[in-house]
N, CA and C of each residue as an Amber inpcrd file, in Angstrom:
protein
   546
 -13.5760000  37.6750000 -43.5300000 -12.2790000  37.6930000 -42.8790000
 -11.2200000  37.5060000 -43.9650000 -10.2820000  38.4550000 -44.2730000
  -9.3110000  38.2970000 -45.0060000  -7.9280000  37.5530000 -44.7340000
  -7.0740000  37.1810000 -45.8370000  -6.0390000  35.7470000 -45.2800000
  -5.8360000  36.4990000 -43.8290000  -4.6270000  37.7140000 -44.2540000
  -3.9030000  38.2720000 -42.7390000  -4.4830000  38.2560000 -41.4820000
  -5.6470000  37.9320000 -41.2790000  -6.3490000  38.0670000 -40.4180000
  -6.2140000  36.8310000 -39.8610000  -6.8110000  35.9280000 -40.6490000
  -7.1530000  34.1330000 -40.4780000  -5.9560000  33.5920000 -40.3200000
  -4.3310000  34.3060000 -40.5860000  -3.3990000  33.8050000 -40.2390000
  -3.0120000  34.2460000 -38.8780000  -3.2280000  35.4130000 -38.2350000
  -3.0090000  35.9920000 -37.3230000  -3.6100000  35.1600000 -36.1990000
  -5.0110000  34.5930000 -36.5170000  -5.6260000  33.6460000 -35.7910000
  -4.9230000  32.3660000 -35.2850000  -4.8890000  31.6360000 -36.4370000
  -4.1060000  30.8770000 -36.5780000  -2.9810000  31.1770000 -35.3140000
  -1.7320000  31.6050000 -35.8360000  -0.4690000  31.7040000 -34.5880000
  -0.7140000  31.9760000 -33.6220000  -1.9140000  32.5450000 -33.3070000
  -2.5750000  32.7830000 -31.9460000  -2.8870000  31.9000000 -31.2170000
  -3.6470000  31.1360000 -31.9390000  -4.2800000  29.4520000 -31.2830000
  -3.0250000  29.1720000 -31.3360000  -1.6710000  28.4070000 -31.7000000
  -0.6240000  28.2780000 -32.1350000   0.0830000  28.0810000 -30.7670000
   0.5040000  29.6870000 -30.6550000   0.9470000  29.8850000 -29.7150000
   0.0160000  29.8670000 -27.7760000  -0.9630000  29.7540000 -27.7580000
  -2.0560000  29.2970000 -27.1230000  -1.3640000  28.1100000 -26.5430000
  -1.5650000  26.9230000 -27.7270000  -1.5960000  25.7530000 -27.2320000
  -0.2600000  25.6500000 -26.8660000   0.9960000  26.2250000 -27.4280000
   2.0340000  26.0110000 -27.5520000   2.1760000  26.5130000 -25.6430000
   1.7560000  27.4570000 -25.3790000   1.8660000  28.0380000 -23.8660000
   0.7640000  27.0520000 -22.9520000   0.1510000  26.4810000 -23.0130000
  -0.6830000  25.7540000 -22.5160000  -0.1250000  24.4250000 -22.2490000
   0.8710000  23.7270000 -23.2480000   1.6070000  22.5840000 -23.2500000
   2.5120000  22.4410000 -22.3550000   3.5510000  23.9730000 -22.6170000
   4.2470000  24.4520000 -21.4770000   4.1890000  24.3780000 -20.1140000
   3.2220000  24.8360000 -19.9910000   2.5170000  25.1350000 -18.1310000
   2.2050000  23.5470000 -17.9540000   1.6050000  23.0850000 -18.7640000
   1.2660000  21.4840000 -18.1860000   2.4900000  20.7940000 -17.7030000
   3.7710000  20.6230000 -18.8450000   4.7570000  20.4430000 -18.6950000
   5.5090000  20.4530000 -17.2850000   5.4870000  22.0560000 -17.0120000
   6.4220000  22.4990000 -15.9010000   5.2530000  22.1140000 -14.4670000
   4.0770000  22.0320000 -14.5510000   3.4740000  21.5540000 -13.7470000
   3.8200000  20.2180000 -13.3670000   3.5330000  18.9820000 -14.1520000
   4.0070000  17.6020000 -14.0280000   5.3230000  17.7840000 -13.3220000
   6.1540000  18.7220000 -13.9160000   7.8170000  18.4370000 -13.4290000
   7.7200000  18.8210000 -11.9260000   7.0010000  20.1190000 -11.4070000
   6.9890000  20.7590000 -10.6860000   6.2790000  19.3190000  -9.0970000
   5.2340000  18.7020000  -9.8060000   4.3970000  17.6150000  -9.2130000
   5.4910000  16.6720000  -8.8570000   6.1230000  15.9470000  -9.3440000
   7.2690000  14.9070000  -9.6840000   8.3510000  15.7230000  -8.6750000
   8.5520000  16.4850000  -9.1420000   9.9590000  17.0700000  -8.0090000
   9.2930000  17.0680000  -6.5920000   8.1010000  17.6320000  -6.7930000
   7.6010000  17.7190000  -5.2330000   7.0470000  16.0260000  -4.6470000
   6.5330000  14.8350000  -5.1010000   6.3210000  13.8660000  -4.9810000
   7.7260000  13.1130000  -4.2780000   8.6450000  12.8440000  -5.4830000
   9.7230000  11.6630000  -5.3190000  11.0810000  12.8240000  -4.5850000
  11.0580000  14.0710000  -4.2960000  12.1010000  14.6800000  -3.5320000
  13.3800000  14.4760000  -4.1890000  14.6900000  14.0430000  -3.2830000
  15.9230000  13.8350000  -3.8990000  15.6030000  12.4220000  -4.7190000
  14.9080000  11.7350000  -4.6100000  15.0130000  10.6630000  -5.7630000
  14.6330000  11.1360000  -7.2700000  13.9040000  12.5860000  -7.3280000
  13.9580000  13.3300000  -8.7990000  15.0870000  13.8690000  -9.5600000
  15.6680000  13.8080000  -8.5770000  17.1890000  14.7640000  -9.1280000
  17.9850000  13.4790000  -9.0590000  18.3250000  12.6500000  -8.5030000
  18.8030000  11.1230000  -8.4060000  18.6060000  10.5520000 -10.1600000
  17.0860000  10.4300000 -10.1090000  16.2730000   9.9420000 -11.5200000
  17.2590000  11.0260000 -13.1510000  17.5710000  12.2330000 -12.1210000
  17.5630000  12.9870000 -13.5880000  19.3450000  12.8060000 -13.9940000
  19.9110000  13.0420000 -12.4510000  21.3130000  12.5730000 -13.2500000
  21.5390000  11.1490000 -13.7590000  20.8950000  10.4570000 -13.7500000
  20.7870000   8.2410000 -13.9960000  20.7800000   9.0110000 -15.7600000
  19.7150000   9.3350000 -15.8490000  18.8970000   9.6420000 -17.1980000
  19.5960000  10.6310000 -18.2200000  20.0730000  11.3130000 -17.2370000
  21.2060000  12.4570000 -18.0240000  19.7390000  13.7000000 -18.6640000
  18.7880000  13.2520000 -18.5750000  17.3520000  14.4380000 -19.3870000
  16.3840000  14.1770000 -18.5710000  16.1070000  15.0950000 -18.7790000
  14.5650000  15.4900000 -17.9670000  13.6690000  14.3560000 -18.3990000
  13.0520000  14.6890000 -19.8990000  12.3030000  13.9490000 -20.4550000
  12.4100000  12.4400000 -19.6070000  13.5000000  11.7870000 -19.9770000
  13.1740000  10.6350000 -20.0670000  13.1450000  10.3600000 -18.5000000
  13.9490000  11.3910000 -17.2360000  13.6940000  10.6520000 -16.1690000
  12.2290000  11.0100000 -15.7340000  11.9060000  12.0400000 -16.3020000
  10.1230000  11.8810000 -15.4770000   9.4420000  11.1510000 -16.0400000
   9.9060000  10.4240000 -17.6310000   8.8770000   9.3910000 -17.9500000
   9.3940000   7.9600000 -16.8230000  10.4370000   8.2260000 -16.4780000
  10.4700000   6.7230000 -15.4300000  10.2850000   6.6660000 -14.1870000
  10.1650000   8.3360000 -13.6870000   9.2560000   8.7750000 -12.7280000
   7.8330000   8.1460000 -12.3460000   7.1190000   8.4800000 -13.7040000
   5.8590000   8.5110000 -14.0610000   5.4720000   6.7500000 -13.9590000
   6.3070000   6.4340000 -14.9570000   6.3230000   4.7300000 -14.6030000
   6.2970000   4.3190000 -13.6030000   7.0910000   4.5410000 -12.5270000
   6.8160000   4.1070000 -11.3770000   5.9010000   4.6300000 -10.4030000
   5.5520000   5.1400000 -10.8500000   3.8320000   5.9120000 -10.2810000
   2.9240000   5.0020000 -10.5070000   2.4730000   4.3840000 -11.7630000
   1.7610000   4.0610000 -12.6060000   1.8540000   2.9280000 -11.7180000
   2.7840000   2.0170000 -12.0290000   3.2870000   0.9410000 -11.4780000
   2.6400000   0.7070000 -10.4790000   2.9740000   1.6850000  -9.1470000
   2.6580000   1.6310000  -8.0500000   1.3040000   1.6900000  -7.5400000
   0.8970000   2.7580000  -8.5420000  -0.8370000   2.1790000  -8.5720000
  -1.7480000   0.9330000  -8.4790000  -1.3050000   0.5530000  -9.2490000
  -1.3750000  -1.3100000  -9.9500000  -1.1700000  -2.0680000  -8.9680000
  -0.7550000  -1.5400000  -7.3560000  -0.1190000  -2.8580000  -6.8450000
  -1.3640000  -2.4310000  -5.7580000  -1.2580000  -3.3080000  -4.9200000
  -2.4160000  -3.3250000  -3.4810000  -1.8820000  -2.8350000  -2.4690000
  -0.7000000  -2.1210000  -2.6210000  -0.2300000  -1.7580000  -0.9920000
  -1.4990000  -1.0000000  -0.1990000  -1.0590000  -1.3720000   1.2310000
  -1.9610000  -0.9900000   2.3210000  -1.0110000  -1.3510000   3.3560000
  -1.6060000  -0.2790000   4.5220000  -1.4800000  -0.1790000   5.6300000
  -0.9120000  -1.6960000   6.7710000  -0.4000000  -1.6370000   7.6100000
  -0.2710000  -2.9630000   8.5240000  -1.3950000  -2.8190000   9.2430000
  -1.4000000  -4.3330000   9.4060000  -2.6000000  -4.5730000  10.7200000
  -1.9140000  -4.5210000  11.7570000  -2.8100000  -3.8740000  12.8030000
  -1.8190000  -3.7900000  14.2010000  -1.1520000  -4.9350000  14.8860000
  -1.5320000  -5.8570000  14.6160000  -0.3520000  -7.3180000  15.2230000
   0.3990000  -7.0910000  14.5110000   0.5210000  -7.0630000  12.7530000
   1.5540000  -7.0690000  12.1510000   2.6300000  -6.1170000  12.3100000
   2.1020000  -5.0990000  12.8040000   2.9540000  -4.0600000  13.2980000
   3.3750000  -4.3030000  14.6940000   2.8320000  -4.5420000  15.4530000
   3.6060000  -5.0620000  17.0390000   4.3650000  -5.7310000  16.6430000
   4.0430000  -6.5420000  15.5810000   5.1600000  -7.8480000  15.6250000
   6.2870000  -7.6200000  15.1660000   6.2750000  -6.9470000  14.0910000
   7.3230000  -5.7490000  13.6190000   8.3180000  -4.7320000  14.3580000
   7.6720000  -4.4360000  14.8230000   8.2870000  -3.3400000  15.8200000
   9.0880000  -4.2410000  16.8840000   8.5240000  -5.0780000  17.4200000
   9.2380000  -6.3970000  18.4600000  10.8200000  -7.3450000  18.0240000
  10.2710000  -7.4080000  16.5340000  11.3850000  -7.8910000  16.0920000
  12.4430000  -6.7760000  15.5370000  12.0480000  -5.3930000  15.1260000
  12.8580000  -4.6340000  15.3150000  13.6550000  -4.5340000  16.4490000
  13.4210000  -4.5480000  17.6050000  13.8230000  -4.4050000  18.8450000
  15.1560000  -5.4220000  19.0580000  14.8370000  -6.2890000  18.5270000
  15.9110000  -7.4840000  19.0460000  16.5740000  -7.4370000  17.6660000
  16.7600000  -7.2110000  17.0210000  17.4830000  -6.8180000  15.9200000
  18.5580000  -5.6620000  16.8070000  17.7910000  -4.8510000  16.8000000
  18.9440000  -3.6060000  17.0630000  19.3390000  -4.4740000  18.1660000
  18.9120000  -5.0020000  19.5500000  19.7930000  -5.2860000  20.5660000
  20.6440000  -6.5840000  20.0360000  20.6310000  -7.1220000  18.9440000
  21.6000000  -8.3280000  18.6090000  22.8580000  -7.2940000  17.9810000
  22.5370000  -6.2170000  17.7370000  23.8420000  -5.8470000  16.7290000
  25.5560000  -5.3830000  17.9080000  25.1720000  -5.2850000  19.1910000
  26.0480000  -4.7780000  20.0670000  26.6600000  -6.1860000  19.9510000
  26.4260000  -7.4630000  20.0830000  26.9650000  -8.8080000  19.9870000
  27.3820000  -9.2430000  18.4670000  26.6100000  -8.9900000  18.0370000
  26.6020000  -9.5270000  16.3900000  26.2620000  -8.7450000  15.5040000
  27.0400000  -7.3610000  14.9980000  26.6340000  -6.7420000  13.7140000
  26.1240000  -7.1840000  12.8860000  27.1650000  -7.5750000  11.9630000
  27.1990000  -8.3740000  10.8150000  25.8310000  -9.2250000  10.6950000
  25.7040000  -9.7610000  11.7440000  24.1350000 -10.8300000  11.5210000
  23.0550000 -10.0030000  11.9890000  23.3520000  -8.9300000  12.8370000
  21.8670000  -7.7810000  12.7100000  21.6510000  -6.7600000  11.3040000
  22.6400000  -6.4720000  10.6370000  22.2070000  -6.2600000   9.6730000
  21.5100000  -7.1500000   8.6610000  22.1040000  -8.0140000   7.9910000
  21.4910000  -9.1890000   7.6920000  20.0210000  -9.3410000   7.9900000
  19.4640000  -9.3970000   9.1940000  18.0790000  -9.0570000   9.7950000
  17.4170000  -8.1680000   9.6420000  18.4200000  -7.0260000   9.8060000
  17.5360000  -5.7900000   9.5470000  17.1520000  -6.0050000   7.6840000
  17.6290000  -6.1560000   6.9540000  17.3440000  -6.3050000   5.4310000
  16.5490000  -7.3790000   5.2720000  16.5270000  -8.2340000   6.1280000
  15.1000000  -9.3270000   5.6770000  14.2090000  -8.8660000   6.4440000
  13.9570000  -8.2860000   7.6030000  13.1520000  -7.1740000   7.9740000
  12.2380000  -6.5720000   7.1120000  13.1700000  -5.4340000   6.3400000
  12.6660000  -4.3760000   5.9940000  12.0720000  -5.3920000   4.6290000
  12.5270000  -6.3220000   4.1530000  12.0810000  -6.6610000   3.2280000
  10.6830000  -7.6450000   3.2880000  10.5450000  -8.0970000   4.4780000
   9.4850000  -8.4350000   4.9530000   8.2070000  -7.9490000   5.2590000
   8.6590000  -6.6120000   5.4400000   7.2610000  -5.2490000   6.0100000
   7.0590000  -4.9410000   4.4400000   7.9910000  -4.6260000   3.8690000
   7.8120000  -4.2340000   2.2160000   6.5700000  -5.2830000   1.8920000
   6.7400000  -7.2380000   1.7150000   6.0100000  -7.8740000   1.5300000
   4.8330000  -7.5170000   1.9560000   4.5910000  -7.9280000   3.2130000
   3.6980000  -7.3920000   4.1030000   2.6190000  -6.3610000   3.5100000
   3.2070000  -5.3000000   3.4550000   2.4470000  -4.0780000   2.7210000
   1.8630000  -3.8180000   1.3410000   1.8800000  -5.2040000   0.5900000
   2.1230000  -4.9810000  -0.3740000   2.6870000  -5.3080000  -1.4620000
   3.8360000  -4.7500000  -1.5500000   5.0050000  -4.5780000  -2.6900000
   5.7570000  -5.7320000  -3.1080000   5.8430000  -5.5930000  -4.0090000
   6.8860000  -6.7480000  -4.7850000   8.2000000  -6.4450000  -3.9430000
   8.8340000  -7.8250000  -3.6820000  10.1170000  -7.9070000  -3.0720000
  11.3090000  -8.5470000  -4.4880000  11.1900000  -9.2050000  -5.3700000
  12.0400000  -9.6620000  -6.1890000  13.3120000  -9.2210000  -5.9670000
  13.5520000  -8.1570000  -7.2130000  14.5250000  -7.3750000  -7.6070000
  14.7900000  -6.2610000  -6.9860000  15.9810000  -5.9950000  -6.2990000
  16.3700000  -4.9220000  -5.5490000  16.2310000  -3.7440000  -6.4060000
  16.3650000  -4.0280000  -7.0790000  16.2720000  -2.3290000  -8.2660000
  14.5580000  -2.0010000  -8.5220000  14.0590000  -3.0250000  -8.4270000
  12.6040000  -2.8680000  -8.5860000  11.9650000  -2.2400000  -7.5750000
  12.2370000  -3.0530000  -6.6710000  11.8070000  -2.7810000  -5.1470000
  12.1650000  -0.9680000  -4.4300000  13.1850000  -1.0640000  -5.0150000
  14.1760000   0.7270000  -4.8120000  12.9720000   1.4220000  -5.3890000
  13.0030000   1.0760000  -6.5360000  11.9930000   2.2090000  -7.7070000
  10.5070000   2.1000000  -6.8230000   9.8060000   0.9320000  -6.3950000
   8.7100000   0.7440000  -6.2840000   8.2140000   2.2110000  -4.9680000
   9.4600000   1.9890000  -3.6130000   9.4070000   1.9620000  -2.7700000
   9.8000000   3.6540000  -2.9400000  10.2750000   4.1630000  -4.1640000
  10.2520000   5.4760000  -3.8750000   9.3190000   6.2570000  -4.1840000
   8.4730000   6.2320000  -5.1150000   6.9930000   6.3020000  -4.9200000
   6.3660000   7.0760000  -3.1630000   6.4680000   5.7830000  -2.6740000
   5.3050000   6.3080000  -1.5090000   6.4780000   7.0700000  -0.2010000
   7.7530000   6.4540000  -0.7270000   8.8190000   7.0870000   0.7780000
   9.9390000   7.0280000  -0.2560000   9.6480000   8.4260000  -0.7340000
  11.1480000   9.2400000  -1.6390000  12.2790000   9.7340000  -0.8950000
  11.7750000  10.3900000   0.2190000  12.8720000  10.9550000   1.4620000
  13.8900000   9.6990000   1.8910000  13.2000000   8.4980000   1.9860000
  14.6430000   7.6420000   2.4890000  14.6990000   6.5270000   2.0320000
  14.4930000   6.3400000   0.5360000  14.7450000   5.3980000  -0.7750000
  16.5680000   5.3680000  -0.6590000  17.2890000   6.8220000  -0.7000000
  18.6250000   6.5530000  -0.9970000  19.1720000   5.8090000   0.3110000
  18.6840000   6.3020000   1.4140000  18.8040000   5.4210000   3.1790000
  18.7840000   3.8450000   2.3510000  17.6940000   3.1610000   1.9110000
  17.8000000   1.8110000   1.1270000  19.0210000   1.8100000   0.7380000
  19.3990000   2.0070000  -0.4190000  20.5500000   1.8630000  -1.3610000
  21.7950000   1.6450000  -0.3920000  21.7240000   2.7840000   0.3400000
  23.1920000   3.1150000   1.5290000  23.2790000   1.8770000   2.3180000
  21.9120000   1.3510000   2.3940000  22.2440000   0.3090000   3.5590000
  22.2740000  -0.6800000   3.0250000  21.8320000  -1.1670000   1.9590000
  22.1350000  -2.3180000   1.1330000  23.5760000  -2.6460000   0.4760000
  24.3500000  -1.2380000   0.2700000  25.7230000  -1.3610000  -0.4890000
  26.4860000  -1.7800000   0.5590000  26.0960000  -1.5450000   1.9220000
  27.3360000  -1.6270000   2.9300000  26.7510000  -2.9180000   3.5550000
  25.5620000  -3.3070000   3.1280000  25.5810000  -5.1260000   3.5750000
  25.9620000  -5.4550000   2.8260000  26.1340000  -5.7770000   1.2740000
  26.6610000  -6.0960000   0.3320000  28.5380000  -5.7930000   0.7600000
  28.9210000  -5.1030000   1.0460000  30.5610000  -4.6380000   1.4030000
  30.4920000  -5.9030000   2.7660000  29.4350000  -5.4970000   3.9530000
  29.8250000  -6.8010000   4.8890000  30.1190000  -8.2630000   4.6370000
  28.8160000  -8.4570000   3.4460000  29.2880000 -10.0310000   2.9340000
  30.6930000 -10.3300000   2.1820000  31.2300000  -9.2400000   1.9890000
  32.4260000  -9.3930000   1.3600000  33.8750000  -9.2960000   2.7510000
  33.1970000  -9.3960000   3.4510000  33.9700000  -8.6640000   4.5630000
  34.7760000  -7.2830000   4.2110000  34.2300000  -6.6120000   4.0060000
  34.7270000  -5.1400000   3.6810000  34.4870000  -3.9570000   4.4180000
  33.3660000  -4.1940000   5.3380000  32.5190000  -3.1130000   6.0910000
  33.3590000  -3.2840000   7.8810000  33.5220000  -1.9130000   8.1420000
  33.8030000  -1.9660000   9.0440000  32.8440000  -1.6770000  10.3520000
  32.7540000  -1.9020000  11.9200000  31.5360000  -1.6400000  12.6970000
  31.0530000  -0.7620000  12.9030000  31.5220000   0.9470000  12.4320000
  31.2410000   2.1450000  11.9110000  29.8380000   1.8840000  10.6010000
  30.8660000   1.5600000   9.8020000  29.6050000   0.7550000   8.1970000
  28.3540000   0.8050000   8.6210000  28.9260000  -0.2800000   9.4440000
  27.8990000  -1.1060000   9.7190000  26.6200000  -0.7650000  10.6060000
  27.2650000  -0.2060000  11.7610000  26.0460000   1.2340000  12.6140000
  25.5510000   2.0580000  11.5140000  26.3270000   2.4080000  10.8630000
  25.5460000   3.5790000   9.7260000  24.5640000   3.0270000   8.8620000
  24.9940000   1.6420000   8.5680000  23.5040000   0.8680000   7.7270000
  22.0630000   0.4980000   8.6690000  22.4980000   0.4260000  10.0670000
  21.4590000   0.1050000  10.9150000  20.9920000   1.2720000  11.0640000
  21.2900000   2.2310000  11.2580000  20.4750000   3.5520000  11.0370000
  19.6860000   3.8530000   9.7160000  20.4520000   3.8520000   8.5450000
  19.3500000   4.0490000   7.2480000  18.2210000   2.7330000   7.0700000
  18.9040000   1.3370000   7.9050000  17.6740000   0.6150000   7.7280000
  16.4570000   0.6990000   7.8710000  16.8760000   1.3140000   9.2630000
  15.8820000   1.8510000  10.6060000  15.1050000   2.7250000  10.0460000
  15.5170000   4.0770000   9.2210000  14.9300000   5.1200000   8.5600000
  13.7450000   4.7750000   7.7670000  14.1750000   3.4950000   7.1760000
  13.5690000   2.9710000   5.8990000  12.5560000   2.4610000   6.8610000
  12.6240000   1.2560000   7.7830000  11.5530000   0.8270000   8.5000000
  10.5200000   1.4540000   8.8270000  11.3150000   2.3690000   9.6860000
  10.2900000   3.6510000  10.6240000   9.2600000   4.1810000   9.4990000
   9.7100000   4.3600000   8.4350000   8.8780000   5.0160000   7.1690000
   7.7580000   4.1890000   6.7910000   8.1410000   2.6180000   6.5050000
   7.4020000   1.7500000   6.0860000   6.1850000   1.5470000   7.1450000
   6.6160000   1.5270000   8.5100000   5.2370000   0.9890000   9.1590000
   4.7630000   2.6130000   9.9870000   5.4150000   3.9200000   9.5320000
   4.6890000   4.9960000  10.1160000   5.1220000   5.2140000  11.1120000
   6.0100000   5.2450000  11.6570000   6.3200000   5.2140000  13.3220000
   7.1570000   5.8460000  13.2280000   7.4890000   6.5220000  15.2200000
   8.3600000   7.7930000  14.8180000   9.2990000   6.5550000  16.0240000
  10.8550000   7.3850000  15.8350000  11.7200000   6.4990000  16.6600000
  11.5730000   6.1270000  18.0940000  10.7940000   6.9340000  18.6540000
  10.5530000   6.7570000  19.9750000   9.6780000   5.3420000  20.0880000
   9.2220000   4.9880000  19.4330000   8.0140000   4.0950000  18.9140000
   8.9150000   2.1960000  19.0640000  10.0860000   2.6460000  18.5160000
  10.9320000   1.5750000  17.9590000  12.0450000   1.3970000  19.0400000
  12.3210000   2.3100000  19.5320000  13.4420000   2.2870000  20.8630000
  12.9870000   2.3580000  22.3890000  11.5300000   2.0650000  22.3110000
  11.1510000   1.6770000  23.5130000  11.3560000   0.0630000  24.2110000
């Protein structure tokens, strides 16, 4: 085999791997976009690059692996769902303190299931993982309890956070709304 030849080889394998890296690449991205939904495009404007938001994508994959979440046991879920119930019927009397509920709620089924409760930013990331569709529902309803404790939220707000709570709930223990408004 003469050089020209053995070089020709060469850029061949080259370009091989170089197209092979590629496809893996756009695969992962392709996996990741289809996994975490609008929280990928969320991740990518935070990050300003691709790269680095699917490596924090990926992290929280990883992460989420590592932890024991599972399923509710069915009391825990009646019981859940029950205290959902009187939550929403306290908010026609008392917003302000049914939201409040609804967020130690949802943060309770989170426990429950699983997941680290600490850090709200943790918990966001953890929780978009397994329910990407209504991670930003979290955020929405947390900024406008955060605005209520300030007294800033008005009883509009405030219906609108009991709905993304609700979203978030319904997600966490599997249930469709009919389930929760009975």
């Amino acid at each position: 085999m003469d050089t020209t030849t053995g070089m020709i080889i060469v850029v061949a394998l080259i370009l091989v791997g170089v197209v092979a890296v590629m496809l893996m690449q756009r695969r992962r991205t392709d996996d990741l976009r289809k996994q975490f939904g609008p929280e990928y495009d969320r991740a990518l404007d935070e990050h300003g690059d691709q790269r680095r938001a699917e490596a924090e994508l990926a992290a929280r994959q990883q992460r989420v692996q590592k932890l024991d979440i599972r399923p509710l046991a069915p009391a825990d879920r009646g019981r859940f769902v029950e205290e959902w119930r009187a939550t929403q019927a306290r908010f026609v009397d008392a917003p302000a303190a049914a939201i409040a509920e609804a967020d130690r709620l949802v943060s309770e089924v989170m426990q429950t299931r699983g997941y680290p409760v600490g850090d709200f930013e943790q918990r966001v990331a953890d929780i978009s993982v397994d329910h990407p569709t209504v991670v930003s529902n979290y955020r929405a309803a947390r900024t406008i309890a955060q605005a209520n404790e300030r007294g800033e939220s008005s009883t509009e707000d405030l219906r609108q956070a009991m709905v993304y709570y609700r979203s978030l709930f319904e997600d966490l223990l599997d249930i469709r709304e009919k389930e929760v408004a009975q």
